[in-house]
N, C-alpha and C positions, 0 to 999 in steps of 0.2 A: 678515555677523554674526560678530563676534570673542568676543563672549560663550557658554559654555559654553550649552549647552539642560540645561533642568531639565526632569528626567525623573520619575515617579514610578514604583515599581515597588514590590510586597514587599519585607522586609528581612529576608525569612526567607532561612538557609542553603541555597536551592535553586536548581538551575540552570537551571530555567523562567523564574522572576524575574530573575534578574540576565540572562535571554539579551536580555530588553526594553532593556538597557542596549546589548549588543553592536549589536543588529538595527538600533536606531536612530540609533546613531551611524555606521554603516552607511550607511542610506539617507539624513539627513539632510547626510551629510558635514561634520559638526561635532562637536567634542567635547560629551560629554553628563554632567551629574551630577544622582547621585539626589538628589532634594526632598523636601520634606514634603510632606503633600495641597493644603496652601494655598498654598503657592508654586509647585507644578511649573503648566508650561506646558502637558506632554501627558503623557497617561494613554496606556499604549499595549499591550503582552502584560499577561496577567492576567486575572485571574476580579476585578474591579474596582469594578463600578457600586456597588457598597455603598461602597466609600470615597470615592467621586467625592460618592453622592449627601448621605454627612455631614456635606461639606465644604464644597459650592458648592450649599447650598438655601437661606439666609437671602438672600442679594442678591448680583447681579453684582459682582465685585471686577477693573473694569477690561472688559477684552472677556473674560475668562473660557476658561480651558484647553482644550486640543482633546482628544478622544476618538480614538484609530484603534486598533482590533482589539481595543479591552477585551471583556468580558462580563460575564455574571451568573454569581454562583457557587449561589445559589438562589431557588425566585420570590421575586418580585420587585415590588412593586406602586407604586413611590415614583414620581413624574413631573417634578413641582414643579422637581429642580435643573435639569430641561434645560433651561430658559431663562438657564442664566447658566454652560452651557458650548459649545461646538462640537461637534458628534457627525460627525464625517468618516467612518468605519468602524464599524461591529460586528463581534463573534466569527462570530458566528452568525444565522440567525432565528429563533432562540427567545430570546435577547435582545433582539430587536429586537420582538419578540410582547409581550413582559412591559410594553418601553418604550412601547409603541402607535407606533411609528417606523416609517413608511411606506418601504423600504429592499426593493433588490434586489441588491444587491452584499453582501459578507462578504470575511472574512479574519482570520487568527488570524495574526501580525506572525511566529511560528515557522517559519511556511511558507517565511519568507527565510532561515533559518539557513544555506545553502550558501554563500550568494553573502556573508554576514556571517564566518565562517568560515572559507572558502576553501580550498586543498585539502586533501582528506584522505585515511590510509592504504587500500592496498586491501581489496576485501573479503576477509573469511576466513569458516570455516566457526563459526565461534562461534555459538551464541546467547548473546543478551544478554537480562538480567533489569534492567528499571530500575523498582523499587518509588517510591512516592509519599514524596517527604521524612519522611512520617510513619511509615514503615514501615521505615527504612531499620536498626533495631535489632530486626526482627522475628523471632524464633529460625526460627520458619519457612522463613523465608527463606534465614537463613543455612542451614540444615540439607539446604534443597534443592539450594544450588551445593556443597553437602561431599561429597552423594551423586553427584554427575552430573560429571565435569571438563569435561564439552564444555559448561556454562553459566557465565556470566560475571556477576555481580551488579555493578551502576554503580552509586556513592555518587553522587547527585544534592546529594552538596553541594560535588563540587568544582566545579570556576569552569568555564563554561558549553561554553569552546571545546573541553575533555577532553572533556566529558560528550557534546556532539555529535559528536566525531571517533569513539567505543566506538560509538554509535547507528548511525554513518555505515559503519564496517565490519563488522556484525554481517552475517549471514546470516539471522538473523528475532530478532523483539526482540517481548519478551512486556516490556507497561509498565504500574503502577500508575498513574503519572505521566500528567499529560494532554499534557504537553508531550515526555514520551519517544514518543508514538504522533503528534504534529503533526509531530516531525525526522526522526524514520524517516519518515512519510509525506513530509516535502519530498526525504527523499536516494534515495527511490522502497525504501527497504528493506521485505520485510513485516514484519506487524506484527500483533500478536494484543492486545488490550485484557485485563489481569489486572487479578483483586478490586481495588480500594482501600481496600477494611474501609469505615470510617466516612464516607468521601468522599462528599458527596454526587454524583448521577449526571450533573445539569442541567448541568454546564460540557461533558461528553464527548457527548452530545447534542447540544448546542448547537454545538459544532465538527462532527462528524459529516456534520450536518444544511446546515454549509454548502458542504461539498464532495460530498452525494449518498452518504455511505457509510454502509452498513448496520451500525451499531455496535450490535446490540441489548441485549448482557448479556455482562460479564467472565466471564473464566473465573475460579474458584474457584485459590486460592493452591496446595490439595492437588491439582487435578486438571492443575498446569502438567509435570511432569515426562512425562504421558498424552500433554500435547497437543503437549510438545516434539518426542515422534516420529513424529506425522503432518504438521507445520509444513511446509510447503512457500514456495520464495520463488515467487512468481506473478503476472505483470503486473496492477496497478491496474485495476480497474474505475471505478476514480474516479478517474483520473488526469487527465483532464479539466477534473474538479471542483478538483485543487489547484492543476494550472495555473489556471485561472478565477479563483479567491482568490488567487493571488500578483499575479496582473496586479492586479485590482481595489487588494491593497496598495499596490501602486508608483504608481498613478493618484492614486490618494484619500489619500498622505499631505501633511499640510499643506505648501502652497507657502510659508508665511509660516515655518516652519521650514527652511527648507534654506537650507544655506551658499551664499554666490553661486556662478554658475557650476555646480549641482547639475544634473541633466538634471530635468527638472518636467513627467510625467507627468497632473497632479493635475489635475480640474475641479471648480469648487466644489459641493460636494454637502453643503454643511452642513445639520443636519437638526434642528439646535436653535431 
């Protein structure tokens, strides 16, 4: 394949979004460019199935775009477009609950961030604060890393591979972001889940939920400087679970996407 892969991803200033561009061109080993919804080929990082399902519910347009590791950003009840896409992977099983998708496999495509990446600095004693793109002019916030110098606040809108290398060396990383707590969890760093104010909860759950980890309730924005100084780094109890979802990734992304020559893990598991 000499053609560029058309990808779809948000086009919001966040480094969650654009890492679905790194990851994939990554694993696909072919250059990747971002799409509109009716032209990309695959839907892949992302809180998603809302754009997938406003776009390919009237009729199959050809054999119709592949799914790996999207999810739902809130329920969710539409079903109709799954017959005129490929559903290779979900986030989670609670995306896969909403969709009535008979699915024992998951993965969140962030999980790959190291091996997309590559190496990175050592660690330090820093913690890291990475608030959700929405948050990132939050006086709070800022007022928090003015008080404390051992905290480090990451603008999630620089380009993806900064914002994974500050996640990758931190010492514990408190995140609004869903995808600041998916890199720390692939680069084994802890990680403490902070408020997202208006975000809803269903995407952090739904990731959570596929690698086994007890995500019950963020911590509150005013109660992060409390929790910085109990934060300990501490082997995964789900570390299991994120190996588990990284394999499942590299199995189940599309074999009709990869450049020749790519190693092809993948069995067909399409669920459309």
């Amino acid at each position: 394949m000499t053609e560029p892969l058309r990808l779809y991803y948000w086009p919001a200033p966040n480094f969650g979004d654009a890492l679905s561009h790194l990851v994939v061109a990554h694993v696909s080993g072919r250059a990747v460019v971002q799409a509109r919804p009716k032209q990309a080929e695959l839907f892949a990082l992302g809180s998603l199935m809302h754009v997938i399902a406003k776009n390919w519910t009237d009729h199959a347009r050809g054999a119709g775009p592949f799914v790996w590791g999207s999810g739902l950003l809130n329920p969710f009840y539409r079903k109709e477009f799954l017959a005129n896409v490929r559903v290779r992977l979900l986030r989670g099983p609670i995306s896969a609950a909403f969709l009535r998708l008979k699915m024992t496999e998951f993965g969140d495509p962030g999980l790959l961030a190291p091996e997309a990446v590559g190496p990175v600095p050592a660690r330090s004693d820093r913690v890291v604060i990475v608030p959700h793109h929405s948050q990132m002019d939050d006086p709070r916030i800022a007022a928090m890393a003015a008080a404390d110098p051992a905290l480090h606040v990451v603008d999630v809108r620089q380009d993806p591979v900064t914002v994974c290398r500050e996640i990758a060396r931190a010492a514990h990383v408190f995140s609004a972001s869903l995808h600041g707590l998916i890199v720390a969890d692939a680069y084994g760093v802890a990680n403490t889940w902070m408020d997202p104010d208006t975000q809803g909860r269903l995407k952090y759950h739904d990731y959570a939920a596929s690698i086994g980890r007890d995500l019950i309730a963020p911590v509150e924005i005013a109660d992060v400087p409390k929790a910085v100084r109990t934060a300990r780094d501490r082997p995964f109890p789900y570390a299991e679970g994120v190996a588990r979802c990284r394999e499942s990734l590299l199995r189940h992304f599309p074999a009709e996407l990869r450049a020749a020559g790519q190693p092809n893990r993948q069995k067909d598991t399409s669920h459309a």
